[in-house]
N, C-alpha and C positions, 0 to 999 in steps of 0.2 A: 500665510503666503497666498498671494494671488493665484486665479485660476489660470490669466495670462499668462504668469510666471512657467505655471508647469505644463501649459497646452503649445510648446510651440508649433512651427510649421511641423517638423522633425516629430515631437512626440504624435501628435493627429493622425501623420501618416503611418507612422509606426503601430500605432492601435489598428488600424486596418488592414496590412498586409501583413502581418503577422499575427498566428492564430497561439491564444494563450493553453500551455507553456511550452508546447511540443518546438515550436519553427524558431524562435528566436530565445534558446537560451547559450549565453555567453559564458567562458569560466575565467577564471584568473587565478592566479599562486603565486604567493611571496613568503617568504621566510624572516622571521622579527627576532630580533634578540631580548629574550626577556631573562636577562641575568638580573639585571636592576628589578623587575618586578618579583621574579623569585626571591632573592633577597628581602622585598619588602614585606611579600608573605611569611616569610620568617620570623622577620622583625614583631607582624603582627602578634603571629600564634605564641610568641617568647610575651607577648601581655595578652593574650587568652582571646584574640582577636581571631575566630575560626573563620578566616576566608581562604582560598584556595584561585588557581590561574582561571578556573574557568568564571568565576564570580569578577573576575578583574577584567576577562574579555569583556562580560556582558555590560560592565559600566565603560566600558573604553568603547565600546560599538556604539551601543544610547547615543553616547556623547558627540563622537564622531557623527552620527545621522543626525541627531538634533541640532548640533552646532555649525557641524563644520559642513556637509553637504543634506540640507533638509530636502532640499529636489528627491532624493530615493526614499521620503517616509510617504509615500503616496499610491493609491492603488490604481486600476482599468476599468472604470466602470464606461459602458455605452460609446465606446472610441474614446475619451476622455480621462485624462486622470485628474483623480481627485485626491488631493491632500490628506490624511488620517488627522484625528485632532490634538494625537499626541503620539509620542516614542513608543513603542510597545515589541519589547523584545522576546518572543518566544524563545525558552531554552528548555533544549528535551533532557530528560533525565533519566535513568535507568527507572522502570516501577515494581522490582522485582530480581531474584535470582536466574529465572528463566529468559531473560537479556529483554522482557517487553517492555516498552519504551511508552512515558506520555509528556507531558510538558507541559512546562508553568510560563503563563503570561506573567510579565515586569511591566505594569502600566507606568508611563511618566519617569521609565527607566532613565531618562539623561537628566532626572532633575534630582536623582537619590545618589548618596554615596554607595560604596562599595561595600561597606557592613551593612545598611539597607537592605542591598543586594541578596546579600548572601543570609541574611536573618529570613528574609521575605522565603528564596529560592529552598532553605535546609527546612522551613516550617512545611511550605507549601508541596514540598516532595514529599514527607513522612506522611500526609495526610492522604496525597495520591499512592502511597505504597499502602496504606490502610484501605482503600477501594473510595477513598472520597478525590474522583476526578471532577474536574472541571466538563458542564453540560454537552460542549462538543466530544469530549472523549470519551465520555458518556455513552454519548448515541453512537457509535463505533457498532457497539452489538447488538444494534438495530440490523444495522447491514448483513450482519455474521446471520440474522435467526432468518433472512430472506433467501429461499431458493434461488442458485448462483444464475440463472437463465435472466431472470428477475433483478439482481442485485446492480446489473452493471446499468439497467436502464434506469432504476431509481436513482443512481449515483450521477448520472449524466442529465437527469432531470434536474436534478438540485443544483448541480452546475451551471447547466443552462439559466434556472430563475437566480443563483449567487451572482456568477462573472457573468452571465450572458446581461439581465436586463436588470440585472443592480440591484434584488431584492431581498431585502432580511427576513428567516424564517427563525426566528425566535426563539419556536418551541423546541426549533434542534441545535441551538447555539450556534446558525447559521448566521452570521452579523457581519458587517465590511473590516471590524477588527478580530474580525474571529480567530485567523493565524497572526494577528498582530503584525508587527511593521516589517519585521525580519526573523528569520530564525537560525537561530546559534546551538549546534551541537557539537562536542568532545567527543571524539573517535578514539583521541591519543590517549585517555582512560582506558580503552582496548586494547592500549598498546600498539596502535594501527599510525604510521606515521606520516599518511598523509592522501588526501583521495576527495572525489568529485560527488558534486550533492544534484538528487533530481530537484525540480521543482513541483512540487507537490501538485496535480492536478486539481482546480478549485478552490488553491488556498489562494489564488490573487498575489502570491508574494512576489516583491519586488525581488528580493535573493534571500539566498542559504548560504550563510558562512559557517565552517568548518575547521575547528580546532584539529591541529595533529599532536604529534608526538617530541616532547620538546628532550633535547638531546643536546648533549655539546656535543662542540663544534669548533675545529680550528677556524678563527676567521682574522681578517688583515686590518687591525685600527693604530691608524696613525704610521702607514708603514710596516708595521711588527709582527708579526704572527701571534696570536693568543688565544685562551680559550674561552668560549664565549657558552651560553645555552642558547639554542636557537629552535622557537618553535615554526610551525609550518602553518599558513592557514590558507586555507582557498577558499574560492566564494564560486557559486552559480547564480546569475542574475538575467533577470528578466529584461530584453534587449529594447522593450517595449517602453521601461522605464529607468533603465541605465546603463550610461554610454560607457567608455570606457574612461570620459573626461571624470565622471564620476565616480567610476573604481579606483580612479587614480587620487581623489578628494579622501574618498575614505580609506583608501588602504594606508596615504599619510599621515591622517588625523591619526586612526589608530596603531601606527608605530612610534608615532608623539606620545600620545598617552602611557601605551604600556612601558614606554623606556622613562616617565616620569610618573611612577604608578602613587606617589604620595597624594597627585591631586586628585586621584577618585577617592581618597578619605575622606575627602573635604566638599560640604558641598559649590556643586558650580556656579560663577557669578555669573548670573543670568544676563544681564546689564552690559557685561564688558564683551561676552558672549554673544 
């Protein structure tokens, strides 16, 4: 994708009157009916297929960024946004009984099926419940061993050289993909059914989308009254780099997908795509 493509008048201005992520974040909420896709995960697990809804969001998100609205796989560097060089899905995951939370990057997420997914996601979680995180989450207890007086200017320092002047510090898994293109977390594992995401200071992200609590649901098709399972999902997004023209892109894509959940089995035809 072009730089023109993603620098219009609208984004330029945007990178400069609004300060990231405090001034300009947006939220949105829609409710998707995933009886079809519950079903499918059935269908799986009856041939020993262990995927579950949240593995089915994360390839229907991918896809939907990749495919169907690439404009939000892009970050704010210098007033500017720059394109990522590929899909990369942050999904947090429980790391522990005591509810502490880390997350596994899915590079190339819209170009893997849904058992990719979820193979990649159940390896790379057991690994970070054994203490092998990933180098940014790592350095988390950097910050923890720094006297609190201290802790807040070092973390705004590093902000400032990440999002302020666009620069990778390596040694601390500081990189422009570091929080990946977007992040997807399950609350409704909590049983929580449904609720609003900060946007992480310094992760650059374009948005945080938000699994709820999926539940039937009477709801009206074709006339009728029937019951349906209807999950919840909201997003918080960076107004910096998506309008609502583009919430409204992907909140379609991905109620297409999960009401036809057989094609994230398969992989995507890039081509027709």
């Amino acid at each position: 994708m072009s730089l023109d493509r993603l620098n219009t008048p609208w984004r330029v201005i945007s990178t400069a009157i609004y300060k990231p992520p405090r001034d300009g974040r947006t939220h949105g909420t829609m409710e998707i009916d995933v009886t079809n896709a519950l079903a499918y995960i059935a269908e799986q697990r009856a041939m020993k297929n262990r995927i579950t809804i949240t593995h089915l969001a994360t390839a229907a998100l991918a896809r939907a960024i990749g495919f169907y609205v690439p404009e939000m796989n892009a970050y704010v560097c210098r007033g500017r946004l720059i394109a990522h060089k590929d899909v990369i899905v942050m999904v947090a995951v429980n790391a522990g009984d005591g509810g502490e939370m880390t997350s596994i990057k899915i590079r190339n997420a819209h170009k893997k099926t849904v058992f990719q997914i979820a193979d990649e996601i159940r390896d790379r979680a057991q690994k970070a419940r054994k203490g092998s995180e990933n180098k940014l989450m790592q350095n988390k207890h950097i910050l923890l061993s720094i006297p609190w007086p201290f802790r807040n200017i070092l973390f705004n320092i590093l902000k400032f050289m990440t999002t302020g002047l666009g620069l990778e510090i390596r040694s601390f898994g500081l990189t422009h993909d570091a929080f990946g293109s977007v992040l997807l977390t399950n609350i409704g594992s909590h049983g929580l059914t449904t609720g609003t995401a900060a946007l992480f200071p310094g992760s650059n992200l374009p948005a945080v989308i938000i699994m709820g609590k999926a539940e039937e649901k009477p709801v009206v098709r074709d006339g009728k009254i029937v019951i349906r399972t209807i999950m919840p999902i909201s997003g918080t997004f960076d107004h910096r780099v998506v309008d609502g023209f583009h919430g409204g892109k992907l909140a379609a894509a991905i109620i297409e997908l999960l009401q036809q959940p057989e094609k994230m089995g398969l992989p995507p035809d890039l081509e027709e795509n």
